[in-house]
N, C-alpha and C positions, 0 to 999 in steps of 0.2 A: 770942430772937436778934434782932441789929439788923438792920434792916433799910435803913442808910445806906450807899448805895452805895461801892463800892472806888475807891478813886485810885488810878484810870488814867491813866498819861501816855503822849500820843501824840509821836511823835518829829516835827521837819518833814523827818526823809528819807524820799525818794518817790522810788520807783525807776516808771520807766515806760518806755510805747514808746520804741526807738529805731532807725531805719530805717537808719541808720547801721554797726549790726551786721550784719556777713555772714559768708556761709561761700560756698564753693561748691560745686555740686551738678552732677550726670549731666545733661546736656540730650539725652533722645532725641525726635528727631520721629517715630518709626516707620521702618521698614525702605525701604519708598519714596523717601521724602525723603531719608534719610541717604544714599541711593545717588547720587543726584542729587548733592546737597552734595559726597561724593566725586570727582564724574564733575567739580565746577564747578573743583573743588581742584586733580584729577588737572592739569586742562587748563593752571593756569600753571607758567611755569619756575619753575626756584630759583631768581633772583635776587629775583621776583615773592613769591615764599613766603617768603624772609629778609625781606625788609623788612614784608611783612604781618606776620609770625611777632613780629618787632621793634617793630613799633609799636604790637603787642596788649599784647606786657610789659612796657611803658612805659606805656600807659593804665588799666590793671591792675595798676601795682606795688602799690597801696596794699594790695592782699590779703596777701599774706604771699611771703616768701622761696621758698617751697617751690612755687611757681606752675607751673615746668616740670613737677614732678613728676605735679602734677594734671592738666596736659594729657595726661600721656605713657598716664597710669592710665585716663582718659575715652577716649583711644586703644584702648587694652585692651580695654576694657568695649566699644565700641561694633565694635572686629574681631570680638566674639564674637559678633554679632547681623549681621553683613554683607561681605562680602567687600571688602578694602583691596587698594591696589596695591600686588603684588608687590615693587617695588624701591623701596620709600618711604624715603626718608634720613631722618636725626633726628629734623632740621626740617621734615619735611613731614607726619610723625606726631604734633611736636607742634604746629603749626597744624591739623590736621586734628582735635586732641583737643580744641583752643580753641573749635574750630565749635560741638562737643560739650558744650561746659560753659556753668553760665549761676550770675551772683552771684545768692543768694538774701538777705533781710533777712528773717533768723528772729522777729526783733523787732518789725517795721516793726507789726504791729494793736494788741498788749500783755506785758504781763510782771506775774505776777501769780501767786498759791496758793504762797507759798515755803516751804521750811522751812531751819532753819537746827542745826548740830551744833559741840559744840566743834571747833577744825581738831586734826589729829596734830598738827600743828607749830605750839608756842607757844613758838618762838625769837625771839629779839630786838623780846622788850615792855618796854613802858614798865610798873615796878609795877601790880600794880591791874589790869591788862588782859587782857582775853581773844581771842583769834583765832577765829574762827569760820567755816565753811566754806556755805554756801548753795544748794541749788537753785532754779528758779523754773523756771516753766511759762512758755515762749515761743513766742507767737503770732506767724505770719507773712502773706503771700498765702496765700489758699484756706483761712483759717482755719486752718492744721495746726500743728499744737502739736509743740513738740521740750521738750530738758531743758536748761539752761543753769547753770554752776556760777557765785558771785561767792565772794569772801573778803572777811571785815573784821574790824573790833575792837570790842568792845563794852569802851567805860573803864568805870574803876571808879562812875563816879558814872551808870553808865547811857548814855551815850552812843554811838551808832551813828556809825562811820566806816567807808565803804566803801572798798575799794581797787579804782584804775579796770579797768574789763572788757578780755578779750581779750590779746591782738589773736586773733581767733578762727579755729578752722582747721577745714578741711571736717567733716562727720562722720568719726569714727572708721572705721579700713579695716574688711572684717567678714574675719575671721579663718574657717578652716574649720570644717564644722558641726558638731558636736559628734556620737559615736553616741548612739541614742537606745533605753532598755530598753522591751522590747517590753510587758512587764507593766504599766510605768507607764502607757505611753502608753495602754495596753487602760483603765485607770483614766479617765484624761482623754477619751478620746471615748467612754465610759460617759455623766458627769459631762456633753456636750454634746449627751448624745441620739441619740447615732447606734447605729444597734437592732445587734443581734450580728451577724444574718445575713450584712450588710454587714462589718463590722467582723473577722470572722473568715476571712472570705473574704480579703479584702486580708492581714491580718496572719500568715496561716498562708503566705505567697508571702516572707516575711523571717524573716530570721533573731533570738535572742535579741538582737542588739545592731545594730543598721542606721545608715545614715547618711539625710539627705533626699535626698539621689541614690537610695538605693536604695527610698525608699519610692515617689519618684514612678514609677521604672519598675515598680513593683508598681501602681499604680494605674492606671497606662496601657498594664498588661497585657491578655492575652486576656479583652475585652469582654464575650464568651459569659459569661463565670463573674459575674460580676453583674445581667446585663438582666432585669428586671423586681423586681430588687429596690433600687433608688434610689427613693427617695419626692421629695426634689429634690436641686435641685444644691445647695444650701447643705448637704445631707446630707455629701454623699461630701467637701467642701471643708474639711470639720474637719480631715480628715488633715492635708491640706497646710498648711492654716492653723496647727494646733500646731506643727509638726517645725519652720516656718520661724522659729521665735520661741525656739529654744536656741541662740545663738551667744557669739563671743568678739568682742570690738573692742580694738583698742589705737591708742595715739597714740606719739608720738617720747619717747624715754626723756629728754628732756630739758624735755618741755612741764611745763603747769603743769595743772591740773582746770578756773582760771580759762578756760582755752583750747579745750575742752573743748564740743561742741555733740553730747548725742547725739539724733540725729535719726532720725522711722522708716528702718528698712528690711526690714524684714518685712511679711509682709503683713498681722499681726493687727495693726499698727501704724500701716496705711497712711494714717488718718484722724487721725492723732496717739498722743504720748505722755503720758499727763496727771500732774498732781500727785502728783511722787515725794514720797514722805516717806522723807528723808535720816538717818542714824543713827550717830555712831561706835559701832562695837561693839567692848567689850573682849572675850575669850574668856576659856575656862581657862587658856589656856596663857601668859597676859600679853600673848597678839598683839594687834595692833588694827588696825583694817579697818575699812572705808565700808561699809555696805549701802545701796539705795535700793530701795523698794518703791515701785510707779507701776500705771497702769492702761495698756493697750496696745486702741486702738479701732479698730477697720476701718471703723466706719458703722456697723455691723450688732450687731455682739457685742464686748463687752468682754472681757480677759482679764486676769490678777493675773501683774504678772512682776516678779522681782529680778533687782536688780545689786548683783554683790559687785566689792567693789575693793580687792582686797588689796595694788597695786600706783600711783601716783599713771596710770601709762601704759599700764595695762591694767584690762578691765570685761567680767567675763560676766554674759552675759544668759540667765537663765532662767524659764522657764515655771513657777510654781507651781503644785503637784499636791493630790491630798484633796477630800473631799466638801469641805470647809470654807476649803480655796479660792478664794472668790466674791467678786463682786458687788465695790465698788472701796473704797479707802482704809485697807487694811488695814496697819499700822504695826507695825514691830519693835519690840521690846522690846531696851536698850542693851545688855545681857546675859543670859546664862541665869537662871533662876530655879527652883530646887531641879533642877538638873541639867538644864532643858529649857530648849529655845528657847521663847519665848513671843512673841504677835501680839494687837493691837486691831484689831477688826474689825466693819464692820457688815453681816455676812453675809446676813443677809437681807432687806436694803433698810430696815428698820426700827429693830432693836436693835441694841444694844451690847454684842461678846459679848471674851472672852478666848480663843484658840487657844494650844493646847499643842502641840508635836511632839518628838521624838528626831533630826528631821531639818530643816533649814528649809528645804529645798525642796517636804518635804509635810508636809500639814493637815488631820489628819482626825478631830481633836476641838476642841471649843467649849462654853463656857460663857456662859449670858447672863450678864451686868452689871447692864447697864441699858438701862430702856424710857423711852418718854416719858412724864413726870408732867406737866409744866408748861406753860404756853400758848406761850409763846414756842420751844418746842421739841415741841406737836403732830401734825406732823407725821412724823419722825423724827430720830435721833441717829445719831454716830458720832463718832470719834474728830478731833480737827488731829493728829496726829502722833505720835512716837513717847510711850511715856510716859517722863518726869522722875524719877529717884530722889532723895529724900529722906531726911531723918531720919522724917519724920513718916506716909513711905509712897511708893505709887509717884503721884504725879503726872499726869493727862493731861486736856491740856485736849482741850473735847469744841464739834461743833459741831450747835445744834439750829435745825430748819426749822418756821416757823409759818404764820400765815395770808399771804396774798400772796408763800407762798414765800421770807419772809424768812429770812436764815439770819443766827444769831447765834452767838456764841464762849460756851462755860463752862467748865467744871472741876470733876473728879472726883477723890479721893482713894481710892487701891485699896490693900490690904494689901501690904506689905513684903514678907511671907515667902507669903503665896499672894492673890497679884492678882484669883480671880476672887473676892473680899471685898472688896465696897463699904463704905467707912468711912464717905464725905460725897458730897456732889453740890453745886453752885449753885442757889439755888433762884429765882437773878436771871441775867440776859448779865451776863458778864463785861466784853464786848466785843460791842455792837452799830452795824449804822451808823449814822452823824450825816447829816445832812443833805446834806451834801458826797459825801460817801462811796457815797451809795442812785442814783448815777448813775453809767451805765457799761454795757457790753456784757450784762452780766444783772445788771439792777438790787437793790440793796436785798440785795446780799451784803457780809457780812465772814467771811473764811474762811483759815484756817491750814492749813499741813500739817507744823507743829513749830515747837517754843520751845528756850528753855535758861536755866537758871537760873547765874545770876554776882554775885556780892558782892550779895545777897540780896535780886534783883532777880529777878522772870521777865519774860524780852525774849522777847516776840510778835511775831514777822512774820506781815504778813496781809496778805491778797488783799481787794483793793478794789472790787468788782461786776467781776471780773473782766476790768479796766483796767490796773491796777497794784498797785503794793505798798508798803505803810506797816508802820510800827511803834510797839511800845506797850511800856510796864513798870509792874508793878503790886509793890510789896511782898509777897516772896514769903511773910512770918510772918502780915501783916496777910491771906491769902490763905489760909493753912494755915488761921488761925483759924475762918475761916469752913467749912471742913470738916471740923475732925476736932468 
């Protein structure tokens, strides 16, 4: 076998920071302050409050149209935490909401780990061209990471064009909570270690199906019935931590995904949303639909959640379930495979396994793949992103970590008709970084979370030491060759 490397072309589009992108967000100071702030509000007239109220949405128009509505909603949100003045007109609820809100720059650190899927909508191309739909990992203040959508075209000769971002609008509203099966959930704080004694206690106070309303008054029941069986609080905190992590969000039936920031708001999220890997999924039924698999962090504990988007204006979020729900990067599969949902995963911080289910909300078989063979991937493996179908098998490229932590791009060839058959592997990076590239917020990374193959090209999006994002296209037959 040769052993001359593949021709890879790097694009010169470079998507990077930009402080310039915003949303807006809840500004609570605590219950104190906010009362004060009320108390300073209450005290001028209306005329004083028109013109304040007036000269906020004039130095603020550049956010979007919908700007009253977000005061009115930060209104809401913040009556719920502190008593407002009884007779408050319009205007003085939404100045008062304005106090309350504050422009965030999701952007402003980096942008970077994308993946990218053909778009549903490949109307009005030029021959030759493909539309393509993008998430990326955006970093803001305090380091916290959210998801961010772009679109573009990939031309027939390989070319990246992006279509410009935005204009971007708050996080999505969270919709009510979803019920939750008590079986499952028994499943899931199994799977977190939380011992029965605990776990039955709380759960035998609900019913088969509950909301988080009703779990948290089961938890903040009569105290007698668990003291001296808490080992800590991180114990008893799983409840609340899962239940807050099944919801719905939607945007205006008229937006685009481009517009589209979802941002934590749970609390296993609170630390960030990392590196979705994005996926069109066709079904049986000839539907098709977004999925995006991502990692959900508090600081403490990671968690494996999807979003499905069967809808461009609406996105449920759930918690995935199964022993073999773990640990991060786990990648759909663009379609079933002999009747099952299938997933790439590196479950247990090392290998590289295939997950099967009947359901894709739970995970509770796995096969390894693949382990580390080769120096440059020593360390461990795992998947960029969804896998690729081809004629010659399923496609997925893989990302392996060696000495100094370097992480490099490869590719594996899995069977057609049953995926956990490894046909080939790289036994070189596909994609490693260059000199340029090994500088950045964690050095000496190039890292994907999905490709796509177009006019017989595979175009890599890739995270650049986790700064930004570049692009690359390698000859997908010149690529086959080397694995089958």
């Amino acid at each position: 076998m040769t052993t001359q490397p593949l021709a890879v072309k790097r694009s010169p589009v470079r998507l990077t920071a930009d402080a310039s992108l915003t949303i807006t967000r809840l500004f609570w100071p605590g219950p104190d302050r906010a009362a004060n702030v009320i108390d300073r509000v209450s005290a001028l007239d209306d005329g004083q409050v028109r013109r304040l109220l007036d000269a906020t949405r004039g130095e603020f128009a550049h956010l979007h149209n919908g700007i009253e509505n977000i005061f009115l909603a930060h209104y809401e949100q913040a009556a719920k935490r502190v008593e407002m003045p009884i007779s408050a007109t319009h205007e003085r609820k939404l100045y008062i909401g304005a106090c309350f809100t504050l422009e965030y720059a999701f952007a402003s650190a980096a942008m970077f780990n994308p993946s990218m899927t053909p778009a549903i909508d490949q109307s009005g191309l030029e021959p030759g061209s493909l539309r393509f739909v993008m998430s990326l990992r955006a970093v803001g203040e305090g380091h916290l990471s959210s998801i961010v959508f772009r679109r573009g075209v990939v031309k027939a000769n390989g070319e990246i064009v992006m279509e410009p971002p935005g204009p971007y609008h708050e996080p999505l509203r969270r919709a009510e909570y979803e019920r939750f099966s008590k079986a499952k959930f028994r499943v899931k704080l199994a799977e977190l270690g939380v011992r029965d004694a605990i776990m039955e206690v709380v759960l035998r106070r609900l019913g088969e199906r509950f909301t988080a309303e009703d779990l948290r008054e089961a938890i903040n029941g009569p105290q007698a019935l668990i003291d001296g069986l808490l080992r800590s609080d991180s114990e008893s905190a799983g409840f609340e931590w899962l239940a807050g992590c099944d919801y719905d969000i939607e945007a205006s039936p008229e937006g685009s995904i481009t517009e589209v920031v979802l941002f934590p708001i749970c609390e296993a999220e609170s630390q960030g949303m990392e590196d979705m890997r994005i996926v069109r999924f066709s079904d049986d039924d000839g539907s098709v639909r977004y999925y995006g698999t991502y990692t959900a962090y508090n600081g403490r504990q990671t968690l494996p959640q999807i979003v499905e988007m069967p809808e461009l204006n609406v996105a449920r979020v759930r918690t995935l379930h199964g022993r073999c729900a773990r640990n991060k990067g786990l990648a759909l599969f663009p379609r079933k495979v002999g009747g099952h949902y299938m997933m790439s995963g590196r479950i247990d911080g090392e290998n590289l396994f295939i997950l099967t289910s009947d359901s894709v909300h739970v995970w509770d078989e796995a096969v390894k793949v693949q382990e580390p063979q080769f120096p440059w991937e020593v360390i461990q493996v795992g998947n960029c992103g969804s896998p690729i179908e081809t004629d010659a098998g399923w496609l997925l490229l893989t990302h392996g970590v060696g000495p100094m932590r370097r992480y490099c791009i490869g590719a594996t060839l899995l069977d057609r008709d049953d995926p956990t058959k490894l046909l080939g592997r790289l036994a070189e990076p596909l994609l490693m970084p260059t000199a340029e590239e090994r500088k950045g917020y964690v050095p000496n990374v190039v890292y994907s979370c999905g490709g796509l193959v177009h006019n017989g090209l595979l175009v890599i999006p890739y995270g650049i030491s986790d700064a930004a994002t570049g692009f690359a296209t390698v000859s997908l037959d010149d690529l086959l060759a080397r694995l089958v």
